[in-house]
Backbone as numpy.savetxt, mean C-alpha at the origin, in Angstrom:
# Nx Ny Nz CAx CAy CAz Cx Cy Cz
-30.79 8.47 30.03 -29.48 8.67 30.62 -28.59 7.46 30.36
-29.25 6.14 30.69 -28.50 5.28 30.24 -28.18 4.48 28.69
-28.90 5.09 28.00 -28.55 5.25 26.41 -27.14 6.49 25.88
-27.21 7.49 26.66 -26.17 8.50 26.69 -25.03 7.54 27.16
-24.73 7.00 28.28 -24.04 6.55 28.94 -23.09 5.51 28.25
-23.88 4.59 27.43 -23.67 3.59 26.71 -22.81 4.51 25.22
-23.76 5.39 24.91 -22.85 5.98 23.70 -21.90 6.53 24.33
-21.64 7.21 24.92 -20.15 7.63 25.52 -19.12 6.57 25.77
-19.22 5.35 26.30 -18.48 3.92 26.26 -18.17 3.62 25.19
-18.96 3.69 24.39 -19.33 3.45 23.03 -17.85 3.61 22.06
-18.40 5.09 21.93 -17.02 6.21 21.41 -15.56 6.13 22.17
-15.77 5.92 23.58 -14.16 5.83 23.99 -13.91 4.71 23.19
-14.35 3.46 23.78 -13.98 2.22 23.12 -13.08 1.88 21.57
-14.45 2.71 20.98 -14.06 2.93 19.17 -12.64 3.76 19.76
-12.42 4.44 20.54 -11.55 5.96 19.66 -10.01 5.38 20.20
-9.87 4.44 21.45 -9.11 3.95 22.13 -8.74 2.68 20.65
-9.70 1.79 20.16 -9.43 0.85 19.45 -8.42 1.13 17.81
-9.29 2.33 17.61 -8.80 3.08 16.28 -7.05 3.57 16.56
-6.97 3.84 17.99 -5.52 4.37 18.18 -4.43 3.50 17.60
-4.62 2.17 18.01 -3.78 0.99 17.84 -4.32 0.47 16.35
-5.07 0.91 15.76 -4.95 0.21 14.03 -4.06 1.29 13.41
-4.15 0.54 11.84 -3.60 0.65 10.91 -3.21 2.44 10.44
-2.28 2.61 9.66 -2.09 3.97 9.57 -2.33 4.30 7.84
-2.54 5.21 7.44 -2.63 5.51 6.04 -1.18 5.79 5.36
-0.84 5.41 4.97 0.34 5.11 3.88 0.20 6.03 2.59
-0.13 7.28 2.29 -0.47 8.11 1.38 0.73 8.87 0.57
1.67 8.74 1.49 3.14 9.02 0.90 3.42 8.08 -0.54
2.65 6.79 -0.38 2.94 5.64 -1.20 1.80 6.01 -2.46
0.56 6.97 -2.14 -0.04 6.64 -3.73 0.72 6.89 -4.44
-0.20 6.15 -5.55 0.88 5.90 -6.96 0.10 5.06 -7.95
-0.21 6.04 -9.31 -0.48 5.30 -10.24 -0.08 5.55 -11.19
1.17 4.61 -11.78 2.08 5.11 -12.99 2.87 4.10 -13.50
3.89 4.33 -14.11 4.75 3.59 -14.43 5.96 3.71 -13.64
6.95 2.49 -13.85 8.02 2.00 -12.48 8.97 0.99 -13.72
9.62 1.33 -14.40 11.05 0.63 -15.12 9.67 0.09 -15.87
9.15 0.18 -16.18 8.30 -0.29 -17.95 7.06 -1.06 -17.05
7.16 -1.15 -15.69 5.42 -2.19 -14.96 4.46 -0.86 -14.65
3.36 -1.04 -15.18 2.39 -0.29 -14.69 2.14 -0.88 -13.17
2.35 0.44 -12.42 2.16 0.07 -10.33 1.17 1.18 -10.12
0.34 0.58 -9.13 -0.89 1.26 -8.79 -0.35 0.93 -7.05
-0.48 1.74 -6.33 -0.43 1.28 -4.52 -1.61 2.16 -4.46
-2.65 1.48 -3.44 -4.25 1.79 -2.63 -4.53 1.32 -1.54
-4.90 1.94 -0.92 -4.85 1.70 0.69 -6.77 1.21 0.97
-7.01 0.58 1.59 -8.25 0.14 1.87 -8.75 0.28 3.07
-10.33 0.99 3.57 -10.31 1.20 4.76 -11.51 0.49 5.25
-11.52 0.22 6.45 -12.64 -0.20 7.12 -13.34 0.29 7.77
-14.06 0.95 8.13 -14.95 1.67 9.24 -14.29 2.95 9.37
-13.51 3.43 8.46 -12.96 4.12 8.02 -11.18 4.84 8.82
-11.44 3.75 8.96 -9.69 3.40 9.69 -8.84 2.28 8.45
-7.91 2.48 8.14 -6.92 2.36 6.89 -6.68 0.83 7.79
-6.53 0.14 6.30 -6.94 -1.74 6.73 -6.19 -2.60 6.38
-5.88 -2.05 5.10 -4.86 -2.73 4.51 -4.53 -2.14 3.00
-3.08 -2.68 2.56 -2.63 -1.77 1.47 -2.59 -2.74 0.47
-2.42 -2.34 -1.22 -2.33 -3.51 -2.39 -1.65 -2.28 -3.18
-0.15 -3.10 -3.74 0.48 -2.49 -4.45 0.07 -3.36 -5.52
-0.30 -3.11 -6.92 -0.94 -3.94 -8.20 0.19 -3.41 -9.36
0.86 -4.53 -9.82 1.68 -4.34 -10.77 1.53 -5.23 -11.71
1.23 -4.43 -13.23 1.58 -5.31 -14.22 2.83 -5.11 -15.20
3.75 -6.28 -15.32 5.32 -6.35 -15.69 4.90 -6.45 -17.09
5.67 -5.70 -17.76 5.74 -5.83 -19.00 5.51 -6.96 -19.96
5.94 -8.14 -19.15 5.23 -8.97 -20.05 4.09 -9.74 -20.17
3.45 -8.26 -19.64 1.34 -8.89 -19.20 1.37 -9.59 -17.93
2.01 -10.24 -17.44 1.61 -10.92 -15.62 1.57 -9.92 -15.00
0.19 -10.34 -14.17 0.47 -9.21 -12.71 0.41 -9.82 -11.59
1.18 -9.09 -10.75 1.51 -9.49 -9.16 0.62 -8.25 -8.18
-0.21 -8.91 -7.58 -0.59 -8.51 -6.16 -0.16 -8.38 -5.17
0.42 -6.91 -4.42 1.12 -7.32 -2.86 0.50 -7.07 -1.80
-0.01 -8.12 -1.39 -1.50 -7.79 -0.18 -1.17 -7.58 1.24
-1.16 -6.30 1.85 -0.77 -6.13 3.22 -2.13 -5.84 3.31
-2.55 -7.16 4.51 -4.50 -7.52 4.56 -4.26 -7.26 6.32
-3.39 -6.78 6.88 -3.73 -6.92 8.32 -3.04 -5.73 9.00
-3.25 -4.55 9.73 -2.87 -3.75 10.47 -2.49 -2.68 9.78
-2.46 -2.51 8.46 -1.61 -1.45 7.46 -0.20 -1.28 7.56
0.55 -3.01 7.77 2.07 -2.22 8.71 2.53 -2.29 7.07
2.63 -2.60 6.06 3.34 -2.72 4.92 4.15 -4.23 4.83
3.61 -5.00 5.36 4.33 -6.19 5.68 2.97 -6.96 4.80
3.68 -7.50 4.28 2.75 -8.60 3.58 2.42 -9.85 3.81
0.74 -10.47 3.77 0.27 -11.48 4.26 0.19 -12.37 3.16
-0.08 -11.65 1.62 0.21 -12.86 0.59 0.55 -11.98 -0.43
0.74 -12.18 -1.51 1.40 -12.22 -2.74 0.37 -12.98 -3.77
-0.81 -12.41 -4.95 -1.06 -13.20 -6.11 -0.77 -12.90 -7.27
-0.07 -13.73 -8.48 0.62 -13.93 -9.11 -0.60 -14.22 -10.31
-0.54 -13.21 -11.29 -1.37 -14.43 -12.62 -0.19 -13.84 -14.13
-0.01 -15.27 -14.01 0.79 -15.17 -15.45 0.49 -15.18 -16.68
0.14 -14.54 -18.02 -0.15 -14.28 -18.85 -0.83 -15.55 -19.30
-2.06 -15.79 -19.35 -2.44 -16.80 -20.50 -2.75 -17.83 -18.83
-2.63 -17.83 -18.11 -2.91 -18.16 -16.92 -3.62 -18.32 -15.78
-3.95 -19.24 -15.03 -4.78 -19.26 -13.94 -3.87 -18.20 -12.62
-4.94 -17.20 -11.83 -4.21 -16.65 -10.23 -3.95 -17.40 -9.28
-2.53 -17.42 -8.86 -1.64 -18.25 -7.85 -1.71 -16.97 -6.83
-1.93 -17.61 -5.51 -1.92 -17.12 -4.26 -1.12 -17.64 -3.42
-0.35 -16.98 -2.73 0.84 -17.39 -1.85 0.99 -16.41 -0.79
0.75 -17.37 0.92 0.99 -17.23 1.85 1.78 -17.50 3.16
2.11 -16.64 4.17 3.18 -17.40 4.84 3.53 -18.84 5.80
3.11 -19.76 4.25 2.79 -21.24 4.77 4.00 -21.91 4.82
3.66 -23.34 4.69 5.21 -23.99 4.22 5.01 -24.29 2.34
3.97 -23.72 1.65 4.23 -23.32 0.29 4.45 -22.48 -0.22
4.25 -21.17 0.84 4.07 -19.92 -0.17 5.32 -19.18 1.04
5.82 -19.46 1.80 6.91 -18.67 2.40 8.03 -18.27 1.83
8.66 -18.91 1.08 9.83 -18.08 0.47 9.36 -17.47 -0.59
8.49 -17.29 -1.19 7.83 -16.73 -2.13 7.49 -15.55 -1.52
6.76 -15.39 -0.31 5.90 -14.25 0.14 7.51 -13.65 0.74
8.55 -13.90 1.04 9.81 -13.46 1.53 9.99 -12.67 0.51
10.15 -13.51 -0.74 10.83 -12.63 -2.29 10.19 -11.95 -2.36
8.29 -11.44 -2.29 7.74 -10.69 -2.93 7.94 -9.41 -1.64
8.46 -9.84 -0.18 8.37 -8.83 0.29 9.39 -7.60 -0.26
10.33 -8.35 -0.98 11.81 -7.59 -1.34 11.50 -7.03 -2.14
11.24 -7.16 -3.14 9.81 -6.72 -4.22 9.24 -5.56 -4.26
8.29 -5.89 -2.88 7.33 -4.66 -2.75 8.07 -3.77 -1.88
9.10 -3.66 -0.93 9.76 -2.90 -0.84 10.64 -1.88 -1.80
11.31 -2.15 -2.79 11.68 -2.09 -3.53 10.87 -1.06 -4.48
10.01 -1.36 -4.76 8.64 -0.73 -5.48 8.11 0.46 -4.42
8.19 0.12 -3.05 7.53 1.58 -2.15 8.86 2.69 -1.90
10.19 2.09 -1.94 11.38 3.10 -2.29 11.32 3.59 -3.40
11.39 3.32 -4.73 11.22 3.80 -5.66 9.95 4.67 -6.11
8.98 4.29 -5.31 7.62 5.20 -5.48 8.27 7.00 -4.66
8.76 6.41 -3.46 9.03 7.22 -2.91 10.23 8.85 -3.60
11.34 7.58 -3.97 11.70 8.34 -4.56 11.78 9.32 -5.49
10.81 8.64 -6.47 10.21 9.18 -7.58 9.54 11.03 -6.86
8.74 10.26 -6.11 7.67 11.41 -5.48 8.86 12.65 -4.65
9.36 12.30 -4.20 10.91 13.41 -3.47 11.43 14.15 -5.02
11.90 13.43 -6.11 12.36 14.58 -6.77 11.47 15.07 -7.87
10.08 14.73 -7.81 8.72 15.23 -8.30 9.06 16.67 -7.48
8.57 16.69 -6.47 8.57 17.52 -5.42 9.74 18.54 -5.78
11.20 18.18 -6.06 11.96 19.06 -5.85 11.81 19.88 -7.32
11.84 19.06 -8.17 11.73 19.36 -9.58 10.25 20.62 -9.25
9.27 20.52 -8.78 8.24 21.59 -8.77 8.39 22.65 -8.35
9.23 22.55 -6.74 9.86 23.62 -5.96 11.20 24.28 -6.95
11.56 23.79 -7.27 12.55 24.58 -7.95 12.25 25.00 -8.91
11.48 24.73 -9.88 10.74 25.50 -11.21 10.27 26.48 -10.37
9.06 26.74 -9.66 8.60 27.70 -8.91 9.37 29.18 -8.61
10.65 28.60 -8.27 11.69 29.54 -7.31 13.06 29.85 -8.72
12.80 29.33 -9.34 13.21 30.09 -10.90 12.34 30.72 -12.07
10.99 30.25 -11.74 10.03 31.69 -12.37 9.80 32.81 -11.41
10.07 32.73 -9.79 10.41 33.80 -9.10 11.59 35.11 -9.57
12.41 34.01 -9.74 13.52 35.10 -10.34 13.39 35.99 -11.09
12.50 35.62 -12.26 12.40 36.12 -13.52 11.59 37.51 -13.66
């Protein structure tokens, strides 16, 4: 009885804890191209509650940038890594080295989750409307 008891605590606990994490961001997959950068966005989960997100872009001229939202899944970013062609990976956080950096890259990765978005809205319309003009026919 008191093994039952304990798993029932158990499960509220988890199901109460899971309420307040991270959310899945799935509106955002994406693996394609974005103005000539190959962008990949992937969401990462833990215990199978969504953990954190990484938008991975490589810019045309071979560097790629990492945008690491490592805490809560809010889309807010904790660092930014940078490897430049022919180069060692630079990591930047919201220190007194890597703060205006992790500022710029937030503009960045915003920027990149509108445009994902957008992309995906007139994907969508472009399908619905082919659909509803081979209806016609």
């Amino acid at each position: 009885m008191k093994l039952k008891k304990t798993i029932c605590v158990l499960a509220a606990a988890l199901s109460i804890g899971a309420a307040g994490c991270g959310k899945a961001h799935s509106e955002y997959d994406f693996d394609g191209e974005i103005n000539g950068d190959q962008v990949k966005f992937s969401t990462g989960y833990k215990f199978l509650i969504p953990d954190n997100n990484y938008l991975n872009v490589v810019r045309q001229d071979g560097a790629s940038v990492q945008y690491c939202d490592e805490r809560f899944s809010n889309l807010k970013l904790e660092k930014v890594c940078i490897t430049p062609v022919d180069e060692k990976r630079k990591c930047y956080e919201n220190d007194e080295v890597g703060e205006e950096a992790l500022a710029e890259a937030q503009i960045q990765f915003d920027d990149y989750l509108t445009t994902i978005l957008d992309y995906k809205q007139q994907e969508s319309m472009e399908l619905i409307n082919k659909k509803k003009h081979e209806e016609k026919k």
